[in-house]
N, C-alpha and C positions, 0 to 999 in steps of 0.2 A: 574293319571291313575293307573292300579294295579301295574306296571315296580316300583312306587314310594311309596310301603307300607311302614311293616315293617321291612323287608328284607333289607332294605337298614337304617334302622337304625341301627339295629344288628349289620349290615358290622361296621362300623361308628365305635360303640360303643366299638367291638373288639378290631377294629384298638386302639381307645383311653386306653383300658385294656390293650394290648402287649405293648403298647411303657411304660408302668408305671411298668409293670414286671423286676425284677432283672436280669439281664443278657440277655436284649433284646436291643440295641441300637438306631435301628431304624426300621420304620415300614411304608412299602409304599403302599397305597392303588388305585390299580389302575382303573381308570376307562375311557369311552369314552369321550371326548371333544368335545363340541356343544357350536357353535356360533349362534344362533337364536334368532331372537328376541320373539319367541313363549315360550323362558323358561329366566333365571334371569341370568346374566350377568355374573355371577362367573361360571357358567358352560362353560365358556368359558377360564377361567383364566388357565392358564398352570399348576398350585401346590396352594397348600392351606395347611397352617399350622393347623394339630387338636392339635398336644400335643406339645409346643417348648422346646428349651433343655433346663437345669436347668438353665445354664449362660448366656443365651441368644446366644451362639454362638455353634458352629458345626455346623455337621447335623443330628445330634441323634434326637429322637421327633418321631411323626407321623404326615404324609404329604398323600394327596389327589393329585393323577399323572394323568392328564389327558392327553391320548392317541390320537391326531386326527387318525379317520377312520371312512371311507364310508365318504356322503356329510356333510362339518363342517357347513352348515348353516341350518340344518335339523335335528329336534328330530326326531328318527326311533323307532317304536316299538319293542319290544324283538326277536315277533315273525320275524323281517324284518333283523333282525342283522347279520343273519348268512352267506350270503355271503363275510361279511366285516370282519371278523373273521382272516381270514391270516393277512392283511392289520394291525390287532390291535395287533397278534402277533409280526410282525416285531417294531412296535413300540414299545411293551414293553421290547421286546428282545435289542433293542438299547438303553433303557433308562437303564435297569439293568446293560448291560455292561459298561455305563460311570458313573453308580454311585458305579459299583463295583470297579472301579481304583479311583474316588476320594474319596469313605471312606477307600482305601487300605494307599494312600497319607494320608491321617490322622490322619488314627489309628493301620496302619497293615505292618508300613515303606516301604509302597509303592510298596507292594504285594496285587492286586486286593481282595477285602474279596465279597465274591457271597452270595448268600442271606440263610440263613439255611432251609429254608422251604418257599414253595410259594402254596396257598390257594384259592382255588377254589370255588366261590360259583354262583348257580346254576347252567342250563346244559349248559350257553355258556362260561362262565367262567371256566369251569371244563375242555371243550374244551382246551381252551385258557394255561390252568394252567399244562395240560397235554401235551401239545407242547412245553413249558417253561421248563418244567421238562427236557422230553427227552431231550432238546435241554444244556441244562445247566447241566444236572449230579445231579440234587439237587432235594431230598425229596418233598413228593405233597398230600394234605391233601386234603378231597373234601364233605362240604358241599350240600348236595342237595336243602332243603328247602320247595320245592316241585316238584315232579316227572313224567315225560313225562306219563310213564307205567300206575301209577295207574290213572291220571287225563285222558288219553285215556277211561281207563275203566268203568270210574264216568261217562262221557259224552254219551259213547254208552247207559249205564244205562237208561239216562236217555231221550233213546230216540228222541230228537230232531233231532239230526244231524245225518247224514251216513258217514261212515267211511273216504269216502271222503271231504264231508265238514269238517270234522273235522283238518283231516290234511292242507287241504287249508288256513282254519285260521289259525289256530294254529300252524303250518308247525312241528305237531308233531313227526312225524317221524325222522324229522331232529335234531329237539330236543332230543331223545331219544338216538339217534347216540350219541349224542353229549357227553351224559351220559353214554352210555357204555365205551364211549373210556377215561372219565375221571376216572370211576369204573376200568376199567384195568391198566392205569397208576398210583393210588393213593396208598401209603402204608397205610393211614390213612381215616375213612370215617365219619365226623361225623354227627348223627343223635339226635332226640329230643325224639325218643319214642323206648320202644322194636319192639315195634305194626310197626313202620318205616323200623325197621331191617327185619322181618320177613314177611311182609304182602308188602310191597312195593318196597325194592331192592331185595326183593326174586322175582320177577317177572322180574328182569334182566338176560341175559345170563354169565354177570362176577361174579355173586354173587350167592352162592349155602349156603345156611346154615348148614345145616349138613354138608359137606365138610369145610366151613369155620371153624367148632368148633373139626373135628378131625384133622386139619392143625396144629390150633392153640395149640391142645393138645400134636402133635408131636414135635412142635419147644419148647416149655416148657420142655419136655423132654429130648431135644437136638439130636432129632431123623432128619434123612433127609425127608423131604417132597418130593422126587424123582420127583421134578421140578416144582410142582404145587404150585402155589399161591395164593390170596387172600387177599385184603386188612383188615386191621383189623377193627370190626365195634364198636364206641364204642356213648354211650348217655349221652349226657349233657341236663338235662331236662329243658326246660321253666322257665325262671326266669325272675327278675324286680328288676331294679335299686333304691331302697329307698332312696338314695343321692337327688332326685328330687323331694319327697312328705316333704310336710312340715305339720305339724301339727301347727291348729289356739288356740289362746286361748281366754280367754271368749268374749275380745276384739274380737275377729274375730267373736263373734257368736255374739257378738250385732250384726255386721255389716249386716249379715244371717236376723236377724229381720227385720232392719228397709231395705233390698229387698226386705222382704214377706209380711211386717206389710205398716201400713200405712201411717207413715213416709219417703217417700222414698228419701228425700231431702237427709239424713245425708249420712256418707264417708261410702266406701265400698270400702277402700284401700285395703283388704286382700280380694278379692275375685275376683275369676279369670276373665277376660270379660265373660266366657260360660257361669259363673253363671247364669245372667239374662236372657240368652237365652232356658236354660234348667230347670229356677225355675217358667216361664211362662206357663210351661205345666201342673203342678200338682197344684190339688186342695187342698194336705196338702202337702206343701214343706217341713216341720216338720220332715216326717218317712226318714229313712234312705234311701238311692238308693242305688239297685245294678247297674253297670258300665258294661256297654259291648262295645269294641271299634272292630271293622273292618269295610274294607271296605264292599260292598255290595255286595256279592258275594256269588254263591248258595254254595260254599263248606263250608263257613264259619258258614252254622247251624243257622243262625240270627232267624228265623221262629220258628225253634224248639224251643228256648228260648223262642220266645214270646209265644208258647201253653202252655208251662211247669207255666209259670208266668201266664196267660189267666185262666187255669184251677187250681190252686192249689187258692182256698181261704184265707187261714190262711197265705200263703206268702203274696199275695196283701193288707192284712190288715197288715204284720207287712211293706210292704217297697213298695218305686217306682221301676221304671224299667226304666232306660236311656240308650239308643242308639246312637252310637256314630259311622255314618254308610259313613264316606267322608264327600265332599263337594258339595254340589247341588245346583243349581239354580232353573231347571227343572227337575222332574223327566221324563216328554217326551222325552229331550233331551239328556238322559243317554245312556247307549250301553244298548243294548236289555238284558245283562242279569243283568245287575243294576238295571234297573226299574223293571223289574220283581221281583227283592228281595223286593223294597223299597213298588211297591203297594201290594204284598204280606203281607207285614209290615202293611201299610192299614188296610188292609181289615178283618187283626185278629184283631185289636182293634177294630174294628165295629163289629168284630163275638163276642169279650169276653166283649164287652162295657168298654174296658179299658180307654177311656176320661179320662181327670185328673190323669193319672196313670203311661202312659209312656210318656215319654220325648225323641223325637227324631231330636234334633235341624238342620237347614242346612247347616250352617256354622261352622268352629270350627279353629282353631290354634295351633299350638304344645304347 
């Protein structure tokens, strides 16, 4: 569902980038515990090794904590999570405390070592990260990802819902809380775009921009800010891991033939499963593809691409267009606003006669 985009690989991948960082020892990444048989069985497991130590022994590395709170035999949706929220602090608050005296016992001659920073991402976590904070004396950085305020204002936009249906699902409001109070306990805030800074925590009551940029200009001077604060905003833009793209060589592109040629007996050892599922849709597999992955979701623009590619000629004759838009069985049986994307997706290839041109498989695998 959307709770399991990209978002949660980011977290992941951080975690794995901190524990490889010089001067970082360990890194705990916490999250809720669910014993259901509705999801995979390691979501139940108590810790999960991402990064282990060089020797195989300590507890340096990165570890995956899971926290029971609310029902342990029950996945709950984000929007549902927020009464359980104390229930997840106390448990994180007890896990940090006993892993502050056994990494003190190890490394610190048996003086408790507390964590240097704890990291907040999205607005229940930011909650969550902001109650750790106070509660521990220690630094609190906070991720948003995406934001109560401005997705409030996309949705009025666009009309469907009323203010209150909105909050009912979405239990926005609560959400937004949630954000403010992690915006005011955070020293650090970090964002993906200027556009993030300016246009979307400006629409918070803890975030002022102009006041945050003469704040920041007084403490550079070493002048007193006469009490006002201000977490500092900074961007680390969009990135990808090239550790994971391999490049094929001519061997690989035989293999590419005899998928689209006629031969289709021979190996096709280098070529991912999607392959055959997304070289089935185009009439020259040959032109290059562009790639576009999200889930199906109206904020994600998916539609726009396909007019942009639908009307511009000289691109569809130089390349495909693939879609990489979840997983589906049915689109009837989607949430109402998945389906709306995917027949949307439809119905422009039937406007631009795109057949043979895009590729938008239903199944896919990391």
């Amino acid at each position: 569902d959307s709770d399991t985009g990209g978002q949660v690989k980011y977290v992941v991948e951080l975690a794995r980038a901190l524990a490889n960082t010089k001067g970082v020892y360990r890194v705990d990444l916490l999250t809720r515990q669910i014993t259901s048989p509705e999801v995979d069985s390691s979501y139940g497991e108590p810790n999960d090794m991402l990064i282990c130590p060089p020797d195989g022994s300590g507890s340096c590395g990165a570890y995956i904590v899971r926290i029971p709170c609310g029902p342990r035999d029950k996945y709950i949706p984000k929007e549902s999570l927020w009464p359980h929220i104390p229930e997840f602090v106390d448990g994180a608050l007890g896990h940090i405390v006993n892993m502050a005296r056994a990494l003190g016992e190890e490394v610190n001659g048996g003086k408790p070592t507390w964590p240097y920073v704890i990291h907040g991402h999205y607005a229940d976590a930011g909650e969550v990260a902001a109650h750790l904070s106070g509660a521990l004396n220690v630094p609190m950085v906070l991720t948003g990802h995406s934001l109560g305020r401005n997705k409030f204002e996309q949705l009025l936009k666009q009309g469907r819902l009323t203010k209150e249906d909105i909050n009912a699902t979405y239990k926005i409001m609560r959400r937004i809380e949630g954000e403010e109070l992690g915006l005011d306990s955070a020293e650090m805030v970090v964002t993906s775009t200027r556009q993030e800074i300016e246009e979307q925590w400006g629409l918070y009551d803890g975030f002022d921009l102009k006041l945050e940029r003469k704040l920041r200009v007084r403490r550079r001077r070493g002048v007193s800010c006469l009490g006002r604060y201000m977490p500092r905003m900074v961007v680390i833009p969009p990135g990808m891991d090239f550790s994971y793209v391999t490049a094929h060589d001519s061997e690989g592109d035989g293999d590419l033939k005899s998928l689209i040629g006629s031969d289709r007996g021979q190996s096709k050892r280098h070529l991912p499963p999607i392959w055959s599922e997304v070289m089935r849709f185009f009439t020259n597999p040959h032109k290059p593809t562009i790639l576009a992955l999200s889930r199906p979701d109206p904020k994600k623009n998916v539609t726009t691409l396909l007019k942009a590619f639908g009307e511009c000629r000289a691109l569809r004759e130089l390349a495909n267009l693939t879609l990489i838009l979840g997983n589906r069985d049915d689109i009837e049986e989607m949430s109402n606003s998945s389906s709306v994307v995917l027949t949307t997706v439809l119905k422009l290839i039937d406007k631009y006669d795109l057949y043979g041109q895009v590729a938008y498989p239903k199944h896919h695998k990391q």
